[in-house]
C-alpha positions in Angstrom: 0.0 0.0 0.0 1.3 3.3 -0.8 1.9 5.8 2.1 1.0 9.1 1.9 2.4 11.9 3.7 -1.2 14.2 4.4 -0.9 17.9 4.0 -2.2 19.7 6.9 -4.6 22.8 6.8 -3.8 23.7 10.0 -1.6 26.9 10.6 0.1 26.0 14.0 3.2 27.3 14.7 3.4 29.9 11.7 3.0 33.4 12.0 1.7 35.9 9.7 1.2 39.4 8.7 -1.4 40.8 7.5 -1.5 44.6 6.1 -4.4 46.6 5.8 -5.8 44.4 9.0 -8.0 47.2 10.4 -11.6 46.4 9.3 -12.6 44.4 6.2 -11.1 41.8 3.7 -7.8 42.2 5.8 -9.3 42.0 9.5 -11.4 39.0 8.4 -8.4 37.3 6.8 -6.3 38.1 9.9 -9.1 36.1 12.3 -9.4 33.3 9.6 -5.6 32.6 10.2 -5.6 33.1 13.9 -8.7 30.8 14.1 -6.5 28.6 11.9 -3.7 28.2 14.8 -1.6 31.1 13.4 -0.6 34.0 15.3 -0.7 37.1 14.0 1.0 40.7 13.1 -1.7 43.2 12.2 -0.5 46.2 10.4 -2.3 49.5 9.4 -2.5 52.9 9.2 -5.5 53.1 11.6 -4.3 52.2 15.1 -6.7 51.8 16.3 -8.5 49.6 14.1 -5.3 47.2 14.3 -5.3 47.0 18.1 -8.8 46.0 18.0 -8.1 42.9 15.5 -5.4 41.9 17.5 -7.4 42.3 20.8 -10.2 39.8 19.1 -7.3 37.4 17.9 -5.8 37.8 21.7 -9.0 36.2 22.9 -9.1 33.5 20.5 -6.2 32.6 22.8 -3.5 33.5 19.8 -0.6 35.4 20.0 -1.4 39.2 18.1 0.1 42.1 17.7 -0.7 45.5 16.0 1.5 47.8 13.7 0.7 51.0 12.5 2.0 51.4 9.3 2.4 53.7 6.0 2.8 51.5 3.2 3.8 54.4 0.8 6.7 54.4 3.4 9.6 52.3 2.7 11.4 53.5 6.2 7.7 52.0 7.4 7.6 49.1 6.1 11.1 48.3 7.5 10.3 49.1 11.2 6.9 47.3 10.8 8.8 43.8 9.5 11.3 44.4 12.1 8.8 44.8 14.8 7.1 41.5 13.5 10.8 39.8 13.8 11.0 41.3 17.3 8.0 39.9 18.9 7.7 36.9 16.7 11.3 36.2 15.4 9.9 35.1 12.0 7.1 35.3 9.5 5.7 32.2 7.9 3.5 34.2 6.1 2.4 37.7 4.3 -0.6 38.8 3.1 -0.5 42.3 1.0 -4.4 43.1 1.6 -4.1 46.6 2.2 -5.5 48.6 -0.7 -6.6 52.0 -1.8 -9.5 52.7 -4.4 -10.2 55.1 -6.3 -13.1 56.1 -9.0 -12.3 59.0 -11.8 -11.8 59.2 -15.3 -8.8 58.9 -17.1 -9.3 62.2 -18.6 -9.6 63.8 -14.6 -7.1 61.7 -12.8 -4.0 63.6 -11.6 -0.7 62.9 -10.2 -2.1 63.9 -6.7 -5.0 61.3 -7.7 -2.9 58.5 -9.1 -0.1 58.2 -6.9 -1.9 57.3 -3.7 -3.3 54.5 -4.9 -0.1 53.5 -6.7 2.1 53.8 -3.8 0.2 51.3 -2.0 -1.6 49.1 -4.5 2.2 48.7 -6.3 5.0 49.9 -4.6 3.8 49.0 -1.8 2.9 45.5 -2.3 6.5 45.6 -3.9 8.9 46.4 -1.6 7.0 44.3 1.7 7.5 41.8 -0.4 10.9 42.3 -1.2 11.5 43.2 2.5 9.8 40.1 4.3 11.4 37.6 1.5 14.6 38.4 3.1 13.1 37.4 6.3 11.7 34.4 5.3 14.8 33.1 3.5 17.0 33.1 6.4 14.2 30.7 7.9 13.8 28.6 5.0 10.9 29.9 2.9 7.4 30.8 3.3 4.3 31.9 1.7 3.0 35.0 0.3 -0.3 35.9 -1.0 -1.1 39.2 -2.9 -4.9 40.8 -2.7 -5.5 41.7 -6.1 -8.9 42.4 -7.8 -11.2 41.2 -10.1 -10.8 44.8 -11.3 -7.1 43.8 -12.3 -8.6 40.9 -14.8 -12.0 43.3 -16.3 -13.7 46.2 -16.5 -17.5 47.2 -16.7 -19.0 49.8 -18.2 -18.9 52.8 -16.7 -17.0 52.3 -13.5 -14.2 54.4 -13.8 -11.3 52.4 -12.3 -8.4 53.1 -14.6 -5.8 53.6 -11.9 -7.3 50.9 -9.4 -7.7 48.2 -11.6 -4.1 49.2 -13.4 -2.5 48.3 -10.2 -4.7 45.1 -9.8 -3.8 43.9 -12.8 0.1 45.2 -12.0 -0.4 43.1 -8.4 -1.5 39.6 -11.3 1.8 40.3 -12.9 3.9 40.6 -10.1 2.4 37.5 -8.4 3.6 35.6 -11.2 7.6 37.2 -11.4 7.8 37.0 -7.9 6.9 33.7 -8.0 9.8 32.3 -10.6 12.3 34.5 -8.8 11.7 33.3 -5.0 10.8 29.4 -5.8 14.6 28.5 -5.2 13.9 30.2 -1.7 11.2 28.0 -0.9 9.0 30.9 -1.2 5.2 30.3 -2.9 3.7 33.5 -4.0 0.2 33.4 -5.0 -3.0 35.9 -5.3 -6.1 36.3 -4.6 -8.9 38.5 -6.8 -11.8 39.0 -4.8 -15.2 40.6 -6.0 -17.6 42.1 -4.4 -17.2 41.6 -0.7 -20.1 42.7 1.9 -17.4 44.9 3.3 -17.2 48.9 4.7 -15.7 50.0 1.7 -18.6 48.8 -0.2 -21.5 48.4 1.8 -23.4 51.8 1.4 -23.1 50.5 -2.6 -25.0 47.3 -1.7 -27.6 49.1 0.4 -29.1 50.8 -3.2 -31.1 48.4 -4.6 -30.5 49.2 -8.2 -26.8 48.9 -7.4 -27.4 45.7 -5.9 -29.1 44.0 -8.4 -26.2 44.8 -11.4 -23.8 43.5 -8.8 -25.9 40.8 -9.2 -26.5 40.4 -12.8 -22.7 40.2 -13.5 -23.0 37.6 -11.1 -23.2 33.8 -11.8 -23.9 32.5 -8.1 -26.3 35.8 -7.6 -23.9 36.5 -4.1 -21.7 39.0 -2.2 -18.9 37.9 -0.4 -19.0 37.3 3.0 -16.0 36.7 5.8 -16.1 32.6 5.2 -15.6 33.4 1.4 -12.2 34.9 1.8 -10.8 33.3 4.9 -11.0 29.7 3.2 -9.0 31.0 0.2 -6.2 32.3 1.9 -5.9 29.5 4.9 -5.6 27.3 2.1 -2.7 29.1 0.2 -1.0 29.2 4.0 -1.5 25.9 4.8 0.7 22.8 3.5 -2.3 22.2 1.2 -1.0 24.7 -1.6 2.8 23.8 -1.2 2.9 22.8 -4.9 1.1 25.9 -6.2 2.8 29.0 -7.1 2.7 32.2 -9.2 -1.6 31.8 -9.6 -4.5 33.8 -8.8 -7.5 32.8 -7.4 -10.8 34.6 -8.1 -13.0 34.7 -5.6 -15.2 36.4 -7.5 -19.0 34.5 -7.4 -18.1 33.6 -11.3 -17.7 37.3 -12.6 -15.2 37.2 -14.6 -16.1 34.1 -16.1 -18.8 36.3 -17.9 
């Protein structure tokens, strides 16, 4: 009989950061880990927000701790990775979630409107990348998963997302050069495109019924995501279960851009 050797889902013993952990895709993601068995760095600009994802991933009896952090900061990105090393002494795994929108038309957008969302979306997603490979090569590898966007893949008719879904579809890209260059590192980078997700940024959109229902309509299983939809994604590209998966995104998407 032929033995297998099982993968585990479970994250025990790992750590990981999250960015953009605050409220939303990124606080849900950071729980879905922690409830995992990871423990967990939670960095964002908002404070506040941060400490009160780790204080819920405290009381799920996991080890947490919150970073502020400026993404469009390379000094910033430093200190946070260094304060994740400090507490932690390693990082298993990173997850780029934070992200800026942004909705104007090519013919309006300015420098002052473009590079916000570009310093984070890219250049941000860039260089903690970059910064925590280092990290997890002197440990033997790890995982990383990028946020991008189903916005990075299409675009609908009349939403004015140049910018956003340039960096989205930038964040595809990268996934997949990061990917060849790391593997002899023992480092799997991967991303996830979500859709539309029942989250803050979104949710006074979903509340208009005639918004709602074309959300809907591009929709194939007639849903917005929900907490579940993402956490199961992303524990599984952290886990042992995706070891032999690399340089791929994953829509998460409800079937949009299938259409």
């Amino acid at each position: 009989m032929e033995k297998i050797n099982y993968p585990k889902m479970t994250l025990e013993g790992k750590v990981a950061l999250v960015t953009g952990a605050a409220q939303g895709l990124g606080k849900w993601i950071s729980l879905g880990l922690a409830q995992a068995g990871a423990d967990v760095a939670v960095a964002d600009l908002n404070k506040e927000g941060a400490d009160q994802t780790a204080k819920e991933i405290s009381e799920m009896d996991r080890k947490a701790i919150a970073i502020k952090t400026d993404l469009t900061k390379i000094d910033s990105i430093k200190e946070m990775v260094q304060e994740v090393i400090g507490f932690f002494s390693r990082i298993d795994c990173l997850v780029n979630n934070a992200g800026v929108g942004g909705r104007k038309s090519v013919l309006d957008t300015t420098p002052e409107d473009f590079d916000p969302i570009s310093n984070v979306n890219f250049k941000g997603v860039y260089f903690t990348s970059q910064i925590v490979a280092k990290e997890m090569i002197s440990k033997g590898g790890g995982k990383i998963i990028n946020l991008a966007s189903a916005a990075g893949y299409l675009i609908r008719p009349g939403v004015n997302l140049s910018v956003y879904a340039g960096t989205k579809g930038a964040v595809i890209m990268l996934t997949k050069a990061f990917a060849e260059e790391l593997a002899p590192y023992k480092i799997n980078v991967n991303a996830i495109a979500p859709g539309y997700f029942n989250t803050p940024a979104v949710t006074f959109r979903l509340k208009d019924p005639k918004t709602l229902n074309t959300i809907l309509s591009f929709n194939p299983l007639k849903k917005i995501g929900e907490a579940i939809d993402i956490i199961g994604p992303v524990v599984f590209l952290a886990s042992d279960l995706s070891n032999f998966i690399t340089g791929q995104t994953i829509f998460v998407d409800g079937g949009r851009t299938i259409l």
